[in-house]
N, C-alpha and C positions, 0 to 999 in steps of 0.2 A: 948730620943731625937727623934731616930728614928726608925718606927715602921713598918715594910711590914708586911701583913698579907694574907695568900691567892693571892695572886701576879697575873696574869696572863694578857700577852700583845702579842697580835695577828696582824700581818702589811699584809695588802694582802693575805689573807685567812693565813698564815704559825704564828706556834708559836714561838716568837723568846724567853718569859718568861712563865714558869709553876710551880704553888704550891711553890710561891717563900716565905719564910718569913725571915725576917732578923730583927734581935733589934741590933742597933747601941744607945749605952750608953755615957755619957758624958768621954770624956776621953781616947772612945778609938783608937785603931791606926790600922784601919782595911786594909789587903789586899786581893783584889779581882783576882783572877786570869783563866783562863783557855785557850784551846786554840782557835784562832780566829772564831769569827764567835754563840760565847758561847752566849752573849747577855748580855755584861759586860760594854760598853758603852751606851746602854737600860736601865741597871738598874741606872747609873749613871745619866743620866739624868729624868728619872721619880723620885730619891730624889731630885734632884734641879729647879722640874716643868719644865723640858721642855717639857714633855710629858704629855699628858694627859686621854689619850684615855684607857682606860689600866681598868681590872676587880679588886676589891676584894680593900685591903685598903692599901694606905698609907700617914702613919702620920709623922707632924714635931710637937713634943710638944705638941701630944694631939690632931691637927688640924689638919682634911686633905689638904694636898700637894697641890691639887686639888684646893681648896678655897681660898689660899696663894697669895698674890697680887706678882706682880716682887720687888716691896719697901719692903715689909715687908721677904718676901725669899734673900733678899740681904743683909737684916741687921743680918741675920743667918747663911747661908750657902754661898759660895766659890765655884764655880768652875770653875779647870784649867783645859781647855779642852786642847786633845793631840795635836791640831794646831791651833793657835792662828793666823788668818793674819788680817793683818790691810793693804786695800784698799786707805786710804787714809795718808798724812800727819799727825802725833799725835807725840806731846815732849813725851818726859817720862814724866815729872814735869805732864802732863793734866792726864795719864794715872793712875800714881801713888793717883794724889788727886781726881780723879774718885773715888778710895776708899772708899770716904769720903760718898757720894751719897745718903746711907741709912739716916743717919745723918742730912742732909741737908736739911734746909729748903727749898721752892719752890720760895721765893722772897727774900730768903739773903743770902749775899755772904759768902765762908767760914768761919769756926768758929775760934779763935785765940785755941783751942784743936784742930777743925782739923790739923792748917797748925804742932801744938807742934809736932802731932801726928808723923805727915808725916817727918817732919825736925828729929826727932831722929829716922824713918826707915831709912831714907836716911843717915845718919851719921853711922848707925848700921852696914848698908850693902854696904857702901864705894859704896853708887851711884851716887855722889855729881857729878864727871865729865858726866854721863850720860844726867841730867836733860834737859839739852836743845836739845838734838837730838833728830833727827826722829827714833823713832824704826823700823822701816825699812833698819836702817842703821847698827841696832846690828847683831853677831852673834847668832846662833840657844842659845847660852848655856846664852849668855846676856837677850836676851829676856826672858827667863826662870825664870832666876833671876828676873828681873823687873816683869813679872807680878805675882811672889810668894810673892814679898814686899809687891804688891798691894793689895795681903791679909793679912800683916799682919797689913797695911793702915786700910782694912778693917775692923779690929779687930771683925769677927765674931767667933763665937764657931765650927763650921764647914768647911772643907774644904773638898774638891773630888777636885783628880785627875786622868785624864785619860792619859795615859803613858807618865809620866811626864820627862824619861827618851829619850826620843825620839830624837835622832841626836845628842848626846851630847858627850863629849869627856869626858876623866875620870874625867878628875879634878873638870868638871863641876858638873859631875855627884853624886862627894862627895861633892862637895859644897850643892849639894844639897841635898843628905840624911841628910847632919846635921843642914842644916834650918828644913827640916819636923821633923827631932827629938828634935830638939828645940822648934820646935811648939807643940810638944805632951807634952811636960815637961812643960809649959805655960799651957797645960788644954786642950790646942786644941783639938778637935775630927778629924780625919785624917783619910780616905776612898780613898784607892788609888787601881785603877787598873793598871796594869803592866802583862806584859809577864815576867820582868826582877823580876820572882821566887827568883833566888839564888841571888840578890840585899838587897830586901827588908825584904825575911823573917829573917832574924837576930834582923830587928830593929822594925818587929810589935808584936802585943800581941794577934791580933785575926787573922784567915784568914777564907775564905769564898771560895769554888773553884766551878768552873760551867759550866757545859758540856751541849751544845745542847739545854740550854734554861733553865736546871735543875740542882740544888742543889746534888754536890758531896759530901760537907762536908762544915759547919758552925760553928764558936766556935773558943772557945780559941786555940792559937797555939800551934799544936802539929807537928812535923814530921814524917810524916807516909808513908813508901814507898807505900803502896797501893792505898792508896788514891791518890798520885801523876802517882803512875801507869796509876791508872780509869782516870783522867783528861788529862793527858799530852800523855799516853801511851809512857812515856820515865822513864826510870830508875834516881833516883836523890840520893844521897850519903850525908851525915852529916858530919862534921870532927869540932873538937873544938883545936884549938891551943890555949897557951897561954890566956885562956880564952874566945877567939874571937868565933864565932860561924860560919864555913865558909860550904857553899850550893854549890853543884857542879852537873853540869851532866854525869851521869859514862856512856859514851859514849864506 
């Protein structure tokens, strides 16, 4: 699906990516992690074409990223960027069947599958009262929700997110691990950066960690104090209760 080869992204003379290569496979449920400043929101967006400027390759499906129109990157890929604001007035109802976009013809109105589509996320994910407000008027953990629906609206194979945990309260917070693991069980491809380590790695299957621009460790999930050492320069502990797998910082 997806394919970095030789990576490297320069902003004002400074490297922020080096010798980056990553294969993201159909299916998988990747997290990116290190700490600030690593070049973990760079790489997220040079997979979803925000970026362009950048040496060496990266492919979606064989085609470079680069050549990818915004229509046809949308009918594929998903991304929840870590702040989402909305400037003006927008229901949920327009936001939600935005979704639909890739889909959509250029002179006709939506399709009796789009609205199927959207009426059973919205039934799925009890946003039926939401529809008619301003998303301006939600809190940090509702809007969350709303615009995660909007990809599953979207029904692409791909989704990135950029700390999709960010201002949330717990409850939200597990609502929301088990939409993304719902999503992964559905087929999804799921690429998620996060600081929030001892969150997510329980529920992914590859992680990718990245210091100063460069590749600490890629591959399947393992936990390895050293490796968390090199990235974080903090000590992180394993424990398995009851079959749960629980991450912690041995502070």
């Amino acid at each position: 699906m997806i394919e970095l080869k030789d990576l490297h992204y320069r902003l004002n003379g400074k490297d922020i990516l080096k010798n980056i290569d990553l294969s993201v496979k159909q299916g998988d449920f990747w997290l990116l992690f290190g700490p600030n400043g690593a070049g973990k929101t760079t790489l997220l967006k040079i997979l979803c074409g925000l970026i362009h400027n950048y040496e060496g390759q990266a492919q979606l499906n064989g085609k470079p990223i680069q050549n990818l129109s915004v229509r046809d990157l949308a009918a594929v890929i998903s991304y929840q960027p870590q702040f989402e604001e909305f400037s003006l007035p927008i229901s949920i109802k327009d936001i939600l069947l935005a979704g639909r976009y890739p889909y959509k013809s250029f002179f006709k109105n939506y399709s009796g599958e789009d609205y199927r589509i959207f009426h059973q996320v919205v039934q799925e994910l009890d946003l039926e009262s939401f529809l008619d407000r301003d998303i301006n008027t939600l809190s940090g953990g509702e809007k969350k929700k709303v615009i995660l629906a909007s990809a599953f609206i979207q029904d692409v194979s791909i989704i990135l997110f950029d700390e999709p945990f960010t201002f949330l309260d717990p409850e939200a917070i597990s609502t929301l691990k088990k939409m993304m693991v719902r999503l992964n069980r559905m087929g999804k491809t799921l690429v998620v950066v996060s600081h929030d380590f001892e969150l997510l790695f329980p529920i992914v299957n590859k992680i990718f960690a990245l210091k100063k621009g460069q590749i600490i460790y890629s591959g399947d999930k393992i936990f390895d104090r050293q490796i968390l050492k090199e990235t974080y320069n903090a000590n992180f502990e394993r424990y398995i209760h009851e079959g749960k797998e629980i991450i912690f910082l041995d502070e």
